[in-house]
C-alpha positions in Angstrom: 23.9 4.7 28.9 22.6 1.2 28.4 19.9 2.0 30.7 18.8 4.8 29.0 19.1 2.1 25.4 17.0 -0.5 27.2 14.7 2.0 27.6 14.4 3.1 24.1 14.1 0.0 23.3 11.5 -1.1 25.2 9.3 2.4 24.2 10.4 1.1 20.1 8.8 -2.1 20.9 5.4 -0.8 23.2 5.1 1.3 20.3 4.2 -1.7 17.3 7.6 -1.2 15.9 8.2 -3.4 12.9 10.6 -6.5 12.7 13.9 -5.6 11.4 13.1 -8.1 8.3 9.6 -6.9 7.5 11.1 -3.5 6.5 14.1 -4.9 4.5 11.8 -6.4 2.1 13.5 -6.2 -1.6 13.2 -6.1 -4.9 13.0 -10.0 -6.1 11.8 -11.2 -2.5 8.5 -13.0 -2.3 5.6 -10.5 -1.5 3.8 -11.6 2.4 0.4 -13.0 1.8 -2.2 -11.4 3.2 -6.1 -11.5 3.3 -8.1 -7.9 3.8 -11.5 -6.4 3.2 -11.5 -4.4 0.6 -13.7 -1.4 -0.4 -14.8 1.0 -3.9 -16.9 3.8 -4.5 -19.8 1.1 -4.2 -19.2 -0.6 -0.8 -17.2 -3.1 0.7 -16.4 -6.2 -1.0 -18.2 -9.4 -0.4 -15.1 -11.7 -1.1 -11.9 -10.4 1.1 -8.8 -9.6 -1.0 -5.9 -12.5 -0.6 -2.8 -11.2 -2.2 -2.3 -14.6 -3.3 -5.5 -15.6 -5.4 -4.1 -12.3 -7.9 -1.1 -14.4 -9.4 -0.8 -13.6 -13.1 -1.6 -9.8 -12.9 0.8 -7.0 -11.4 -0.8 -5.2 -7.8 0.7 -2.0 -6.6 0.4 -1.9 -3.0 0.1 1.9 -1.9 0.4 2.2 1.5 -0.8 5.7 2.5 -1.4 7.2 6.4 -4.8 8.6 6.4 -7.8 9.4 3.9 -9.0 12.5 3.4 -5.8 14.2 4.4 -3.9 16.6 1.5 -1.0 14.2 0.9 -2.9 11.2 0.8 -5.5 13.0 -1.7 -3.3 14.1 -3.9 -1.4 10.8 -4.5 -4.7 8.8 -4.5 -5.7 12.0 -7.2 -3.1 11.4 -9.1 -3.7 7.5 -8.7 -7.2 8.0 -10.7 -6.4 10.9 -13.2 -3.6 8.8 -14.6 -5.1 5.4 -13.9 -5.6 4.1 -17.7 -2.1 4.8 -18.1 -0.1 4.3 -14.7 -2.2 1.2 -13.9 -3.4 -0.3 -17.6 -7.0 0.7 -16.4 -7.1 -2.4 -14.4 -6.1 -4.6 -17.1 -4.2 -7.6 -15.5 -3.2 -5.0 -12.6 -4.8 -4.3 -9.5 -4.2 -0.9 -7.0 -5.0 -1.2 -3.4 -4.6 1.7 -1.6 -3.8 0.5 1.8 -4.2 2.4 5.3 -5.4 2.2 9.1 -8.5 3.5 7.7 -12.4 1.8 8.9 -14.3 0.5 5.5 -16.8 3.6 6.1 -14.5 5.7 5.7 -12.4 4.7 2.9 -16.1 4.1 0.9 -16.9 7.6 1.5 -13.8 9.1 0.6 -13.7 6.8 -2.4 -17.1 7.7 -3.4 -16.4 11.5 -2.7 -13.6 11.2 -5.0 -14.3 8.8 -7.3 -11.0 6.7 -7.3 -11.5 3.4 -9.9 -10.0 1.0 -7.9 -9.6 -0.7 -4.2 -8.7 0.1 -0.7 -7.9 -2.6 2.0 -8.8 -1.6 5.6 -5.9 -2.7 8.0 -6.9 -1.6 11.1 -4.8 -3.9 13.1 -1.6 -3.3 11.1 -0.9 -6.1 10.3 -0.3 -6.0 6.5 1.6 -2.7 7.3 3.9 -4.6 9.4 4.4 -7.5 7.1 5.8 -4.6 4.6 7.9 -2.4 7.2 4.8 0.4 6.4 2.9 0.7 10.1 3.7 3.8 12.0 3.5 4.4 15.2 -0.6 5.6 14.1 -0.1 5.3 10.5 0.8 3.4 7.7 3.8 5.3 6.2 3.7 6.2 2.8 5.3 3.0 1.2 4.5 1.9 -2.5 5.3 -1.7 -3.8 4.8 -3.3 -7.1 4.5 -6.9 -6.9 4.8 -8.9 -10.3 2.4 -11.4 -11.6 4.4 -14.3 -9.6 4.1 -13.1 -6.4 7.8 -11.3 -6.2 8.2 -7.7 -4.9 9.3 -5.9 -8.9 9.9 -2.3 -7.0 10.3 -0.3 -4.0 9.6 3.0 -2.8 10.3 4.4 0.5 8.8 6.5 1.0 6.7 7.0 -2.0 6.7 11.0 -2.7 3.6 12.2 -4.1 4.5 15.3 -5.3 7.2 14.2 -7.1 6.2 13.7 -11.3 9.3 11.4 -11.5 7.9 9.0 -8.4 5.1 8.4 -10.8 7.1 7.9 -14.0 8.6 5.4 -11.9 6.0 3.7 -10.8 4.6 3.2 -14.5 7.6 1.8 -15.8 7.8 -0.4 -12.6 4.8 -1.9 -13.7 4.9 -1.4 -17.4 8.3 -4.1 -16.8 6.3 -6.0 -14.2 4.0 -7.7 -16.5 6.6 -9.2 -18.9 
């Protein structure tokens, strides 16, 4: 028996498995700082995106697993049809739509799609981990809204995207955020 928990251990931590504190992150906790590439419709970014230079506005991280795929569309979907309201059009909030995903791809499906707003490119996991969100290939479909001082203002996880009362959560989430 404790062979066989070594052993599942071991395979837990071969696999990436996250730190026990990285997925415990809470409501109130300071949000890890991270710098990413970040892409649009138009391209990648020239400056990287450091969670830290957007104190004083709300960002929603969304991680998602994979671009292109029907769950991931349809959140990311419902992301831009409701995006004036959900996300103040980008007024003093920002939406980064975060996944293992390379920059090509995540400007193509962007550009496909036509989604207003960013995606960050974390190929090495590492922001997934710092937020309990890398799978074993993906990210898993977490959500977080962090509030104009850097503290985590909600959680969801997972995030369900075909739920309409995930959404009216997430817009009072950051409706609150920014006061």
């Amino acid at each position: 028996m404790l062979r066989s928990l070594r052993s599942l251990l071991t395979l837990v931590a071969l696999a990436g498995a996250t730190p026990l504190a990285a997925q415990e992150l809470r409501v109130g906790d300071l949000a890890p700082d991270f710098t990413v590439t970040t892409v649009t419709a138009k391209g990648a970014d020239a400056t990287p995106f450091t969670l830290s230079a957007h104190r004083g506005e709300t960002v929603v991280l969304a991680f998602f697993p994979q671009a292109g795929t029907p769950g991931c569309t349809t959140q990311m979907e419902a992301y831009r049809d409701r995006y004036a309201t959900l996300f103040k059009g980008g007024l003093k909030v920002t939406l980064v739509g975060v996944s293992t995903d390379d920059v090509e791809d995540l400007t193509g499906w962007a550009r496909k799609k036509n989604f207003p707003f960013k995606f960050a490119t974390d190929g090495n996991k590492a922001v997934g981990k710092a937020y309990g969100a890398s799978g074993m290939l993906w990210h898993k479909r977490h959500l977080y809204v962090i509030d104009p001082r850097g503290r985590i203002a909600y959680v969801a996880r997972p995030f369900n995207q075909m739920s309409e009362d995930a959404y009216s959560a997430l817009g009072q989430a950051v409706s609150a955020s920014g006061k």
